[in-house]
VOGU-3710 file (C-alpha; in Angstrom, 3 decimals, decimal comma):
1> xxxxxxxxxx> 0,000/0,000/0,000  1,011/3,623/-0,657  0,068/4,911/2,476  2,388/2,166/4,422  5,207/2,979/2,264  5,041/6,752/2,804  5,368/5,841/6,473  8,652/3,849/5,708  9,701/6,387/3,905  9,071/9,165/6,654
11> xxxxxxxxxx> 11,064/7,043/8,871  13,761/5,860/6,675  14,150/9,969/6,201  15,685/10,930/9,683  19,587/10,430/9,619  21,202/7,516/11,606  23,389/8,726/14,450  27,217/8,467/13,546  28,782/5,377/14,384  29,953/5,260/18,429
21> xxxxxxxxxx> 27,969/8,149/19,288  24,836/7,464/21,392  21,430/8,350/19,548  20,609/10,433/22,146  22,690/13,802/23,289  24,425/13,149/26,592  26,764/14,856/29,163  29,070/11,176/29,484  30,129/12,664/33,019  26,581/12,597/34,123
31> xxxxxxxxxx> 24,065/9,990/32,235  22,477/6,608/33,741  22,075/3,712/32,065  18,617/0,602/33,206  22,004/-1,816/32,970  24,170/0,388/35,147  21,924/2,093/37,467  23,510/0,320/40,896  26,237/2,841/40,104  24,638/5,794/40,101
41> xxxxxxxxxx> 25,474/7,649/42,989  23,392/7,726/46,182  21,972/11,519/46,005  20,240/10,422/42,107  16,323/10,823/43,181  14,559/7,401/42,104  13,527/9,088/38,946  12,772/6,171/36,503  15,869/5,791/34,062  15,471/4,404/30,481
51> xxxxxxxxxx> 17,168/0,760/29,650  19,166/0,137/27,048  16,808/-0,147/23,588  16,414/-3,220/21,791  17,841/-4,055/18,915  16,357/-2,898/15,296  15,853/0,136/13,880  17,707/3,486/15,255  18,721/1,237/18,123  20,816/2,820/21,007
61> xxxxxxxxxx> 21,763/3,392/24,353  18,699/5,640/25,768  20,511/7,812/28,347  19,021/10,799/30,989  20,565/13,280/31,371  21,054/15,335/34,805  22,038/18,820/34,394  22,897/21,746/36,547  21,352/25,375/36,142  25,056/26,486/35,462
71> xxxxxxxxxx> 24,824/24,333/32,355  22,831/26,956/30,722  21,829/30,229/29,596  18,754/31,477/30,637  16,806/34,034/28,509  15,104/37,074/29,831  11,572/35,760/27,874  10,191/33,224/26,144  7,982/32,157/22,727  4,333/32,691/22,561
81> xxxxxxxxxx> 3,613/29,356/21,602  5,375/27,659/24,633  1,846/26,053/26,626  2,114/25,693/30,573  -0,122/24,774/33,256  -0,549/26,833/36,521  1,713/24,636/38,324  5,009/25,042/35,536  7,456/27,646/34,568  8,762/27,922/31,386
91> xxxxxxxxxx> 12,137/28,846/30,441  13,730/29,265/27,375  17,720/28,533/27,548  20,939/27,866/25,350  23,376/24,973/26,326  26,776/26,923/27,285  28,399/23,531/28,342  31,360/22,118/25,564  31,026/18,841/27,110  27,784/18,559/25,999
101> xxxxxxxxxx> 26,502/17,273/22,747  23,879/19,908/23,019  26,214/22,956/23,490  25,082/25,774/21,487  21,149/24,545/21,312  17,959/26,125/22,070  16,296/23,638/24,846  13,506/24,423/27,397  13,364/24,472/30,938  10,086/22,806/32,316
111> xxxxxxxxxx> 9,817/24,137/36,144  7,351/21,996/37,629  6,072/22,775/40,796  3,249/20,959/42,260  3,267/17,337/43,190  1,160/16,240/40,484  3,476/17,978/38,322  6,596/16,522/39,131  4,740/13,142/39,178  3,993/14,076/34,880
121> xxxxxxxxxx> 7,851/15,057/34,479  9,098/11,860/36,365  6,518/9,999/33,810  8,056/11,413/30,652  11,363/10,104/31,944  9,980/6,795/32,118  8,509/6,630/29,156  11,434/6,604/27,518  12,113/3,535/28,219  9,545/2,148/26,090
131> xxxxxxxxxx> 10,541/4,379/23,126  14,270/3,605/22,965  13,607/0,766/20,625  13,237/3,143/17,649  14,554/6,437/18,555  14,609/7,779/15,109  10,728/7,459/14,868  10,916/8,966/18,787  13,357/11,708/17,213  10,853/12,568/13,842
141> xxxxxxxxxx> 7,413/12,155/15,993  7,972/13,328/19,494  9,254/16,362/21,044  12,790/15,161/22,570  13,288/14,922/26,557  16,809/15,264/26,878  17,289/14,821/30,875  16,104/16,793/34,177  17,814/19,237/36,641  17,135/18,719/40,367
151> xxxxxxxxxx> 18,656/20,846/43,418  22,041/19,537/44,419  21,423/19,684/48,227  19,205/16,323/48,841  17,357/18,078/51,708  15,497/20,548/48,835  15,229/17,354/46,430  11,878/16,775/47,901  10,437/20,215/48,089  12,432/21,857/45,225
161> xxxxxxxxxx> 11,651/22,190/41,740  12,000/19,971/39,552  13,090/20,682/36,159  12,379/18,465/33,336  14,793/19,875/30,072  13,402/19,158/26,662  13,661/19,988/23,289  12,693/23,471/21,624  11,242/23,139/18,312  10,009/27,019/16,794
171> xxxxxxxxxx> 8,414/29,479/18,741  4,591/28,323/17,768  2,496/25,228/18,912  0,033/24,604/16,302  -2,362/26,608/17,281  -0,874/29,349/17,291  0,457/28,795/13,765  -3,599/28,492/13,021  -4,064/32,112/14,598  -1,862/33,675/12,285
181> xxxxxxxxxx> -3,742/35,765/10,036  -1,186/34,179/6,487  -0,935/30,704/8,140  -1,044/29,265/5,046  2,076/30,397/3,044  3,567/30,962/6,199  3,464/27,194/7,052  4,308/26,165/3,444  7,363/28,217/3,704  8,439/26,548/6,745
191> xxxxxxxxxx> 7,835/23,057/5,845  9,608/24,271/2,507  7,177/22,446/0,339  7,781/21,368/-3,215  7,800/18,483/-5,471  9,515/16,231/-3,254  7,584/17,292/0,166  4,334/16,287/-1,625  4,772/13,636/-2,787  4,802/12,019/1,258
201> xxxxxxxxxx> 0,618/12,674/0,611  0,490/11,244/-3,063  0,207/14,343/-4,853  2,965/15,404/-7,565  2,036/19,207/-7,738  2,207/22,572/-5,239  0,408/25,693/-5,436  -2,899/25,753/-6,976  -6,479/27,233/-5,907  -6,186/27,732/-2,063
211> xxxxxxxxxx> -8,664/25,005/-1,170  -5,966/22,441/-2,482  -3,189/24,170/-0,870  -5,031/23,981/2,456  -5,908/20,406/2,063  -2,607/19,146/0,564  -1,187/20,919/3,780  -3,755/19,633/6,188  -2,903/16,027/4,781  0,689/16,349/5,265
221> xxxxxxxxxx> -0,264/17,570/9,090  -2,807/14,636/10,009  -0,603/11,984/8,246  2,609/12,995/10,344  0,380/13,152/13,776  -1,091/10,524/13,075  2,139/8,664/12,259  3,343/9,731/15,433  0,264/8,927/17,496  0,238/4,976/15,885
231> xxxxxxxxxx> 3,969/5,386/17,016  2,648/5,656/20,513  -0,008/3,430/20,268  2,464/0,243/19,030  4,508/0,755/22,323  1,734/0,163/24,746  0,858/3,792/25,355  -1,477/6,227/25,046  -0,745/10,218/24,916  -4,020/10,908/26,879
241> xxxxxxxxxx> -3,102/14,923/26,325  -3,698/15,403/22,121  -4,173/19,441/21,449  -3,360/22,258/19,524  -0,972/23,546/21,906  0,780/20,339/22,294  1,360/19,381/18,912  4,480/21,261/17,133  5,813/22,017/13,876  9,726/21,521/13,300
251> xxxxxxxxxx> 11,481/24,084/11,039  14,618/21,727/11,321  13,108/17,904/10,066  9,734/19,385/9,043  7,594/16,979/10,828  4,666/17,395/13,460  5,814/16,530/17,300  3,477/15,496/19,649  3,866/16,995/23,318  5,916/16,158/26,537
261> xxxxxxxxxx> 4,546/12,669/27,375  4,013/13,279/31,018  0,692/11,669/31,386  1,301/8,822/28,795  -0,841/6,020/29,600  0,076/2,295/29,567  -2,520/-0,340/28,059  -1,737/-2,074/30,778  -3,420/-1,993/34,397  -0,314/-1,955/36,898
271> xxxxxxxxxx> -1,908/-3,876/39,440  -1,834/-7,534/38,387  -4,684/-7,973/40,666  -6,839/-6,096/38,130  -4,820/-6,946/34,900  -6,645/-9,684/33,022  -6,161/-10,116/29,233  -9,798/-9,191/28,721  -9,544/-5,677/31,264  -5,891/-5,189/29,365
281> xxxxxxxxxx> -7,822/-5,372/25,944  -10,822/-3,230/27,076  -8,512/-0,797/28,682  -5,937/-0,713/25,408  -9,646/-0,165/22,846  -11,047/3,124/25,459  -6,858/4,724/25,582  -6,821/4,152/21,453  -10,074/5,766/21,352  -9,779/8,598/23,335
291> xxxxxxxxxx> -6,611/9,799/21,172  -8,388/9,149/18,238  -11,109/11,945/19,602  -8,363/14,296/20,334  -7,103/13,647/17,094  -10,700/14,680/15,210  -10,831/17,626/17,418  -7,511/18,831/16,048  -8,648/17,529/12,487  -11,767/19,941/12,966
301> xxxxxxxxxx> -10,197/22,957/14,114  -7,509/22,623/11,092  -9,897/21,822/8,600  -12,986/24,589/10,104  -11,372/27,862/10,887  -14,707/28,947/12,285  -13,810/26,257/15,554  -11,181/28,353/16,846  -13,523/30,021/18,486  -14,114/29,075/21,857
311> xxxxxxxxxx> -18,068/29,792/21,618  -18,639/27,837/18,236  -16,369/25,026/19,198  -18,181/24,359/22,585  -21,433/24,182/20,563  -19,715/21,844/18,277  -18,607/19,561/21,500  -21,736/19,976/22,998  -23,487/18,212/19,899  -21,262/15,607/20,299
321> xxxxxxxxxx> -21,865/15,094/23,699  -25,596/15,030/24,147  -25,090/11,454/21,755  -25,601/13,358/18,264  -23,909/10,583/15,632  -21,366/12,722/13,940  -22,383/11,180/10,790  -24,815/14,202/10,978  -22,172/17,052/11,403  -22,526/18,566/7,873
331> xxxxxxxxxx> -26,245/19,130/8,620  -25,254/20,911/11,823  -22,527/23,028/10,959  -23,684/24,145/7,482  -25,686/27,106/8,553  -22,446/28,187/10,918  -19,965/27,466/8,112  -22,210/29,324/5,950  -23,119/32,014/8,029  -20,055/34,611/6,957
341> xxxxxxxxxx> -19,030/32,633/3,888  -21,467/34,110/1,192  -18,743/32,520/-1,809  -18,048/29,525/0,124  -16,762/28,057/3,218  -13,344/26,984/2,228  -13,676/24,144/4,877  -16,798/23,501/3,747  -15,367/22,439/-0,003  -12,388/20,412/1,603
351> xxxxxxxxxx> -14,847/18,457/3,427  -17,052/17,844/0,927  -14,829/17,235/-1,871  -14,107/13,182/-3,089  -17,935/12,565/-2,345  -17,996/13,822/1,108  -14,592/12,068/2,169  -13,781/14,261/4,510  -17,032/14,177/6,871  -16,998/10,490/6,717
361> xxxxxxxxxx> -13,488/10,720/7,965  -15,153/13,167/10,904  -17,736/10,289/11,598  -15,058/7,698/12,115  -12,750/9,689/14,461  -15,317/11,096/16,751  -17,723/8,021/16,515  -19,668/8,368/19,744  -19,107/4,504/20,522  -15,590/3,967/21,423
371> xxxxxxxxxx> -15,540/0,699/19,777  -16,698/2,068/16,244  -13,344/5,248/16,053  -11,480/4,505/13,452  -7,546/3,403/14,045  -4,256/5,364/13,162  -3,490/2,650/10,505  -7,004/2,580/8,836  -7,180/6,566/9,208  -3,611/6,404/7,095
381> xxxxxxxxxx> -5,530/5,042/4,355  -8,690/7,120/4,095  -9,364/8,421/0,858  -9,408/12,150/2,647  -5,459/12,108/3,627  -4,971/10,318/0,337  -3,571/12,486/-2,720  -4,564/12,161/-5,613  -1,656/10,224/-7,228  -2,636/6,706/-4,562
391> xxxxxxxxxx> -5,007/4,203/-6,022  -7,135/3,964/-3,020  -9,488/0,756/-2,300  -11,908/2,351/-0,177  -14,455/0,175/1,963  -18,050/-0,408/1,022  -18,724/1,932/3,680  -16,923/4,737/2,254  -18,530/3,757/-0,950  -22,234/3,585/0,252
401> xxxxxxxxxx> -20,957/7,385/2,415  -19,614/8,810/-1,165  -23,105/8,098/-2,847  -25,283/9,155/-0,139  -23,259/12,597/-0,477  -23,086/12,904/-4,125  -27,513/12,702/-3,969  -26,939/15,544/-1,241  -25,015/17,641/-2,885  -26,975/17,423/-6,472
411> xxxxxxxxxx> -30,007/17,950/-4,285  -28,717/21,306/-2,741  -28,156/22,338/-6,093  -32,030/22,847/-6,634  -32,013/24,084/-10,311  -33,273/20,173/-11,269  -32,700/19,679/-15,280  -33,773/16,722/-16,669  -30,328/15,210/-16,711  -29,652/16,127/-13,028
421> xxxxxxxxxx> -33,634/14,391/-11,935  -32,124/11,508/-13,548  -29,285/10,939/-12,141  -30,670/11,603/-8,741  -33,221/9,211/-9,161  -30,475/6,180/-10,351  -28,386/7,203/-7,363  -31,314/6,967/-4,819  -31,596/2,800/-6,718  -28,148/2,705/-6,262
431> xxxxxxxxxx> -28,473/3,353/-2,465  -31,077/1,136/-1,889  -29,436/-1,980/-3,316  -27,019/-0,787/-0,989  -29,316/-0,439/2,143  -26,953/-1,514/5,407  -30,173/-1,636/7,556  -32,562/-3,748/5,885  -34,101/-6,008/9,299  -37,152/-3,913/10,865
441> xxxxxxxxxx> -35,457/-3,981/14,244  -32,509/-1,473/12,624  -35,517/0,600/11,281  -36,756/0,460/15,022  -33,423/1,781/16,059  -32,472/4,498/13,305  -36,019/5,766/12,502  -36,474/8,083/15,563  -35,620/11,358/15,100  -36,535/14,331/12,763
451> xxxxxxxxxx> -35,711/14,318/9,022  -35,193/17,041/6,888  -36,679/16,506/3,481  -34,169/17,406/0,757  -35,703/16,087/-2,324  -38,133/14,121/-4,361  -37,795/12,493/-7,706  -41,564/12,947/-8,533  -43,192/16,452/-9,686  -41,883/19,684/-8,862
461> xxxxxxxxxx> -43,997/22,420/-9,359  -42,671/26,059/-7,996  -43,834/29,526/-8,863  -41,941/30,682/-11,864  -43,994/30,225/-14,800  -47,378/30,506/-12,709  -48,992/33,602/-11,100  -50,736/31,727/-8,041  -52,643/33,940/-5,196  -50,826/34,294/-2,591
471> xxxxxxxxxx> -47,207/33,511/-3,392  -46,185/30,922/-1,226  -42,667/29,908/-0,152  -42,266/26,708/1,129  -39,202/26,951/3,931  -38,297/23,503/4,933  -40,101/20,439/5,342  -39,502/17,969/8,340  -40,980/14,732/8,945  -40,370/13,466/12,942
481> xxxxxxxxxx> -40,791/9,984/14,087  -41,072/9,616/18,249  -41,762/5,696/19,552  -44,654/5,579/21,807  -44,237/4,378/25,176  -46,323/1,390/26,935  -46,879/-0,525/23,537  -45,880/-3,798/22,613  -45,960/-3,530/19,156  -43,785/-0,635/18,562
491> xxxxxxxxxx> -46,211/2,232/17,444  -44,851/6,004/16,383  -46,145/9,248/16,241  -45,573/10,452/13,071  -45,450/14,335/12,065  -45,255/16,724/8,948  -44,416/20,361/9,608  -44,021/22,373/6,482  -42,885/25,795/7,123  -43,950/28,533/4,463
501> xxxxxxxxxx> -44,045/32,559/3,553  -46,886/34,247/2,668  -45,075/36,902/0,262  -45,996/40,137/-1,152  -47,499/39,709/-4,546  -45,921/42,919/-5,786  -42,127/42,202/-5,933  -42,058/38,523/-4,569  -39,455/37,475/-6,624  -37,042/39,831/-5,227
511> xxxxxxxxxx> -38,262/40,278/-1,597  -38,774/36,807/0,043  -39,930/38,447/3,233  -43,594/38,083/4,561  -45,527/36,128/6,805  -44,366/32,700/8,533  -46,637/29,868/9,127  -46,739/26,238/9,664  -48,879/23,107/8,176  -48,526/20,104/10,748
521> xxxxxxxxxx> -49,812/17,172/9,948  -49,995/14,086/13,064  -50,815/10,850/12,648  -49,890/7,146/14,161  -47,336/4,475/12,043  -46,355/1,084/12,478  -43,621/-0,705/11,061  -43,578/-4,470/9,473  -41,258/-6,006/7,374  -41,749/-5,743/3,546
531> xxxxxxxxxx> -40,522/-6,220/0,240  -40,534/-3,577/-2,895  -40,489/-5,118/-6,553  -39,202/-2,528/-9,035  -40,282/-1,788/-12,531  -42,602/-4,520/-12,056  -45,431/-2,137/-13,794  -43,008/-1,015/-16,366  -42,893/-1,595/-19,961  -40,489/-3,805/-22,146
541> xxxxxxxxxx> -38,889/-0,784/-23,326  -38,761/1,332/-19,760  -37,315/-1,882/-18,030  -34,473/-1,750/-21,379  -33,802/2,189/-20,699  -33,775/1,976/-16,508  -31,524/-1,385/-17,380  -28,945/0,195/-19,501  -28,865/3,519/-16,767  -27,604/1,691/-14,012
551> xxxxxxxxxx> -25,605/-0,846/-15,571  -23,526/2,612/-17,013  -23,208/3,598/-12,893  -22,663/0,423/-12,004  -19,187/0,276/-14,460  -18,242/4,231/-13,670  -17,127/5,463/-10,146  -19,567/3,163/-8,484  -18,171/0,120/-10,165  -17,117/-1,728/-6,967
561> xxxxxxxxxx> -20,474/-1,447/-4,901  -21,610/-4,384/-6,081  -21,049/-7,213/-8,307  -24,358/-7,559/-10,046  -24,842/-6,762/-13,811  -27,941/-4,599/-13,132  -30,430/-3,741/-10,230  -32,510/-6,504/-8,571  -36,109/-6,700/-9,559  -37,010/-6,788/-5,771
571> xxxxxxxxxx> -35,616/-5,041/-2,689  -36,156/-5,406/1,268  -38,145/-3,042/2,698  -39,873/-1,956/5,804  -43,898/-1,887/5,148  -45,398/1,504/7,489  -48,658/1,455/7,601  -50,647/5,014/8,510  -54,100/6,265/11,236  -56,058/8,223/10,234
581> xxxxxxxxxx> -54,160/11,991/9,746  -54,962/15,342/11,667  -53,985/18,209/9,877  -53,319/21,726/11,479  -51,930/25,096/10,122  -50,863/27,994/12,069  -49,977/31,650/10,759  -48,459/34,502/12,205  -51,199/36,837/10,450  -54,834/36,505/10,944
591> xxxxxxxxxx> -56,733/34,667/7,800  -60,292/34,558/6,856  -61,797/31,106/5,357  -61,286/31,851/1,810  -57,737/33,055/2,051  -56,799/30,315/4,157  -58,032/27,749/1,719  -55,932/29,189/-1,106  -53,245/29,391/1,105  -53,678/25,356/1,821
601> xxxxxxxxxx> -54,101/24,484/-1,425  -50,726/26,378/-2,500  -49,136/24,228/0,084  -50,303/21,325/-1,202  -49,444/22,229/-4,663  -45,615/23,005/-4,075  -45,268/20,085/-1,646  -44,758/16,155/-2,274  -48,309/14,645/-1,578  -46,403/11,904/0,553
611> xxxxxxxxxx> -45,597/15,224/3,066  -48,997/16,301/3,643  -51,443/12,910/2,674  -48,792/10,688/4,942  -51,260/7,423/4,148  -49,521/7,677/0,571  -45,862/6,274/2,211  -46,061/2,991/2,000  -42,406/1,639/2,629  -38,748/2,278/3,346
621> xxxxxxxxxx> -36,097/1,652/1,714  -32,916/2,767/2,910  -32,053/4,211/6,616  -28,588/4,749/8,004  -27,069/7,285/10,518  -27,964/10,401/8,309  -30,041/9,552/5,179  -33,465/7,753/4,912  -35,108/7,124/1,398  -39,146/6,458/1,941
631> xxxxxxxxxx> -41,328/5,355/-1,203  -45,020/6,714/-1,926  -48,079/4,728/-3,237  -46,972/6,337/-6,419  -43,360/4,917/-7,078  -41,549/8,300/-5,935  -38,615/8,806/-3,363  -38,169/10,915/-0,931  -34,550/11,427/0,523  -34,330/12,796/3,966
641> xxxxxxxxx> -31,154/13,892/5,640  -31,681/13,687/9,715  -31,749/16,943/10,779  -30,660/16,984/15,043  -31,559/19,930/17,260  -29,232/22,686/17,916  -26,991/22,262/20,477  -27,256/25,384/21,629  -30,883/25,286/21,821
//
């Protein structure tokens, strides 16, 4: 695979230390070894050393280093992007020591106060243990620990400071690079892209609009974090700490380091008394999971712009914590993204481009079951941090995700040609051969909810080339589904709110203004399993045409979804069955009988009769997290997109 090479590559980039020198920098007067640590000298605190690595790759002797304060230079202030608690101060500092392999180097001093803190400086010592197997991926991935300073009188050793020294790699975490107002050129100059540089994402080319600039960028970010993170993950640990102002950007190798590792996780449950292999495995699936969060956050706030700010990112957490499936993001965040980008969010097109990739991508890395986030490996190989140079085998997932968005997309469109009704209508068959959820009891779980309805492939009639009284605009209709309670056969209360304007006749197509109102329409449904036979009414010639139409899909971009010649001439389905209706309409202006009939009528002419006679549904055919396709009495299909509550609301 591509994506595994570019990782060999990455790592087979970072130069091998010089034979006889150790691949770490060390003060030889002062370093302790695992294998000689009953000769270190009796003040050394019980600081966990690191042993000896293994043998492999970048291989070496592992060594900490304890320095003195006279070993350095202290400077009178410090970078902007440097991130401390309440409980550290940072320093920056130059190496003035000859003996040292680091003379002349820009390092920082980590002053850690508190208990707890000393406790996270103590970890990142230890940790390195478990890293010294392949330093050079610790070197490329990780920002270096190079040793620790602690008082020399052992009566302060216990209520001093203690320092933890590590490595210094620019002036801005990556958040700060983010905040800059030309982030863009500015990083591209620093991670001196060209030819060479991007080909590590599969594409061959730089420059270019400044939607693939930002995403060829953003690829080469998430691939080298997330290179780092797997890095992490294959020793047995888990960072626990994944932000923006951890994560930095080094103008030296050009690669993405991950922060100090002071409260790095192990997979492992110390206490053998608790350690079983099922607890170990359990344990090791919720650490890999909660990085992989971290890691969509940062994906999000590099990718949206708008998330940088505190108030719309705590809305966008707060959706995802009140159990929203993030398969349902784009729905959520469009009228934010959307909000102060009249031209177009440039987010927006990066996440949307290759058929939605990059919101599928979104789904998998903040998934809200633990179980269901995607891995560092798999993420590696998504078609969204894929260039366009890889030959890609994406899942049937990503497959069934890329069609789902290409009918979304063609639906928001709204100027529907003949060609573009057609192709809609072939790619709402295509989804339903494709159904994941075709038992009732996945309806049962999926169906509840409110549902946005985005478009129809029967009639549309609007009011361009007619001269109705009043002029009506229809807003948006939703169609809600809420399980009863105390029923044994699962029953649900079915509604139909279509919101319109009552607009001025006078200059209607220009001013859209005028009054709101609502039609709601309640009834009861029940759900039994079903089965929908297509084209059965159609002609020898119709059943030729539809044939030919999806056999041409079927061999194009959605060759793979399936191995069939042509669609099936029957499909599973759910059967819902309707009550009696109850239909209501509400108006912010007062109407007399007359005008509110016209008004009705208007409605009913602009809307799908499936939306305000619900006895004409008679089935579904496709549900998943965010899309649901339901069929009328008539043959026609109506594709809802799930449309969750604001967060904020």
């Amino acid at each position: 695979m591509p994506v595994v090479a570019a990782a060999a590559v990455a790592v087979a980039a970072r130069p091998t230390p010089p034979a006889g020198r150790p691949a770490r920098p060390c003060r030889r007067r002062r370093f302790f070894r695992a294998e000689a640590s009953s000769s270190a000298s009796a003040s050394t605190p019980p600081a966990p050393v690191p042993a000896a690595s293994d043998e492999g790759a970048g291989a070496g002797p592992c060594p900490v280093v304890r320095f003195d304060m006279t070993d350095f230079a202290v400077a009178d202030r410090i970078s902007v992007g440097l991130h401390g608690r309440s409980d550290e101060m940072i320093f920056e500092a130059t190496v003035r020591d000859p003996s040292s392999d680091l003379y002349g180097s820009t390092v920082v001093l980590r002053q850690l106060m508190s208990s707890q803190a000393k406790r996270r400086g103590r970890r990142a010592l230890e940790v390195l243990k478990k890293l010294a197997r392949r330093q050079m991926m610790y070197h490329s991935y990780a920002m270096q620990v190079h040793g620790y300073v602690l008082p020399s009188n052992e009566v302060e050793q216990d209520d001093g400071p203690f320092i933890l020294v590590h490595g210094y790699h620019g002036s801005y975490s990556l958040r700060h690079w983010l905040q800059l107002s030309d982030w863009l050129p500015t990083l591209e100059a620093t991670l001196a892209l060209d030819e060479d540089q991007v080909r590590r994402v599969g594409d061959d080319s730089i420059g270019g609009p400044a939607v693939t600039r930002q995403l060829r960028l953003i690829r080469i970010l998430m691939r080298d974090l997330l290179i780092g993170v797997n890095y992490l993950h294959s020793h047995g640990l888990a960072h626990t700490e994944l932000r923006l102002e951890n994560v930095h950007v080094s103008p030296i190798d050009k690669h993405v380091k991950v922060g100090i590792l002071g409260n790095a996780v192990d997979f492992h449950d110390s206490e053998p008394r608790n350690s079983t292999l099922a607890s170990n495995d359990e344990r090791r699936k919720m650490m890999i999971a909660f990085d992989m969060r971290c890691v969509g956050f940062i994906m999000a706030k590099m990718v949206l712009r708008e998330l940088m700010d505190p108030s719309t990112f705590l809305k966008f957490k707060s959706f995802l914590t009140k159990g929203n499936d993030p398969a349902c993001l784009r729905e959520f965040l469009l009228p934010i993204l959307c909000q102060n980008s009249p031209s177009g969010n440039i987010g927006l097109q990066m996440l949307d481009r290759q058929w939605g990739a990059g919101w599928n991508l979104f789904a998998l890395l903040l998934a809200t079951k633990p179980d269901k986030r995607i891995s560092c490996v798999d993420a590696l190989r998504h078609p969204f941090l894929c260039g366009p140079k890889w030959r890609i085998n994406p899942s049937l997932d990503v497959i069934r995700w890329g069609l789902g968005s290409t009918a979304v997309h063609m639906a928001e469109d709204y100027i529907y040609g003949r060609h573009q009704r057609r192709r809609l209508a072939y790619f709402v068959e295509l989804m339903e051969v494709l159904n994941p959820n075709t038992r009732r009891e996945s309806w049962l779980n999926n169906l509840t909810g409110r549902w946005r309805l985005l478009y129809c492939t029967g009639r549309h009639i609007g009011l361009t080339l007619r001269q109705p009284s009043p002029r009506i605009l229809i807003t948006d209709a939703f169609l809600a589904f809420a399980q009863t309670a105390d029923s044994i056969d699962p029953v649900f209360s079915l509604t139909s709110d279509i919101g319109f304007k009552i607009m001025a006749e006078s200059d209607w197509p220009h001013d859209k203004s005028g009054t709101e109102g609502t039609l709601s329409v309640n009834t009861s449904a029940r759900i039994a399993t079903g089965r929908i036979y297509i084209h059965e009414q159609d002609g020898t010639d119709s059943r030729a045409t539809s044939s030919k139409s999806s056999r041409r899909y079927l061999r194009g971009k959605w060759r793979k979804v399936s191995k069939m010649k042509e669609l099936p001439a029957s499909l599973p389905t759910v059967n819902i069955t309707m009550d009696e209706p109850d239909v209501s309409m509400s108006c912010n202006s007062t109407l007399n009988v007359n005008s509110a009939q016209k008004v009705l009528q208007e409605i009913r002419t602009q809307t799908p009769p499936e939306m305000f006679d619900l006895s004409k549904i008679v089935c579904g055919t496709y549900i998943d997290a965010r899309l649901m396709i339901l069929r009328g009495v008539n043959g026609s299909a109506l594709l809802f997109t799930r449309s969750n509550s604001r967060a904020d609301s």
